[in-house]
C-alpha positions in Angstrom: 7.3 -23.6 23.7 5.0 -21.1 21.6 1.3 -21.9 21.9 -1.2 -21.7 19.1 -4.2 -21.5 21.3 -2.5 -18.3 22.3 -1.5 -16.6 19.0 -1.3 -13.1 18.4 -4.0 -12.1 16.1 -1.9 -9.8 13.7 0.0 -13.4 12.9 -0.6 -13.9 9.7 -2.0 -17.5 8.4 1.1 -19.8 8.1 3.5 -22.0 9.2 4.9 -19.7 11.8 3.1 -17.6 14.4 3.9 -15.8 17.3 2.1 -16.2 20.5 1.2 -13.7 23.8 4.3 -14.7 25.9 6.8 -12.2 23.6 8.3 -9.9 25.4 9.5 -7.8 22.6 13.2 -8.7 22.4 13.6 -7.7 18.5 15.8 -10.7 18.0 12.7 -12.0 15.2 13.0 -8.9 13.7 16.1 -8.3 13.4 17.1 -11.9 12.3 14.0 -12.2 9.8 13.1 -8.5 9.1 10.8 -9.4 5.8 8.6 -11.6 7.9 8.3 -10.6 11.3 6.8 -7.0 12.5 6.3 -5.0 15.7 3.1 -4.0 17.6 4.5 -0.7 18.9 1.3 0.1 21.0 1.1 -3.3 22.4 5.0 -4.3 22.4 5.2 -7.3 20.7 6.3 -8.6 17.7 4.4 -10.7 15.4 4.3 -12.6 11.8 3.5 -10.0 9.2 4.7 -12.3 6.3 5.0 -16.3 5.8 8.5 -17.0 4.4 7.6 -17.6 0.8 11.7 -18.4 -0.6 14.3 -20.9 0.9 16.1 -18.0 2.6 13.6 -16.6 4.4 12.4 -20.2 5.8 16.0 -20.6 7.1 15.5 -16.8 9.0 12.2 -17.8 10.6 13.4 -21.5 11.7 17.1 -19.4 13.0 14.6 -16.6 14.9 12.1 -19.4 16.4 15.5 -21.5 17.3 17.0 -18.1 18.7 13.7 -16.9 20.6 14.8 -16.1 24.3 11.2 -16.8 25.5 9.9 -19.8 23.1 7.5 -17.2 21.7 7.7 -18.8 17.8 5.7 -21.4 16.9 5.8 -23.2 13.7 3.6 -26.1 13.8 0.9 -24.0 12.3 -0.7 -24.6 8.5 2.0 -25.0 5.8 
């Protein structure tokens, strides 16, 4: 289970959030490509965008569902 208190910093604000345990699968990329990005340097992925339609909600939910490691959190700020 993702933990706030660990949150990447380039996480945007939000709902969803991404915390330090990723292991840079690309599985929330590739499932939600408009709202999750990669730290190449670091290797990690990491919210770059909220969802802001429907769609995209359903993406985020299916990649933080999907995660192999728990990394996505989404008991953040609506």
């Amino acid at each position: 289970m993702a933990n706030r208190t660990q949150k990447l910093p380039e996480s945007v604000a939000g709902k969803y959030y991404v915390d330090k345990t990723c292991i840079d699968c690309d599985l929330c990329r590739q499932t939600a490509p408009a709202n999750f990005s990669r730290n190449a340097e670091a290797s990690y992925s990491f919210v770059s965008k909220q969802p802001q339609t429907l769609e995209e909600g359903k993406l985020c939910a299916q990649a933080k569902l999907e995660c192999p490691v728990d990394s996505i959190g989404d008991d953040g700020e609506d």
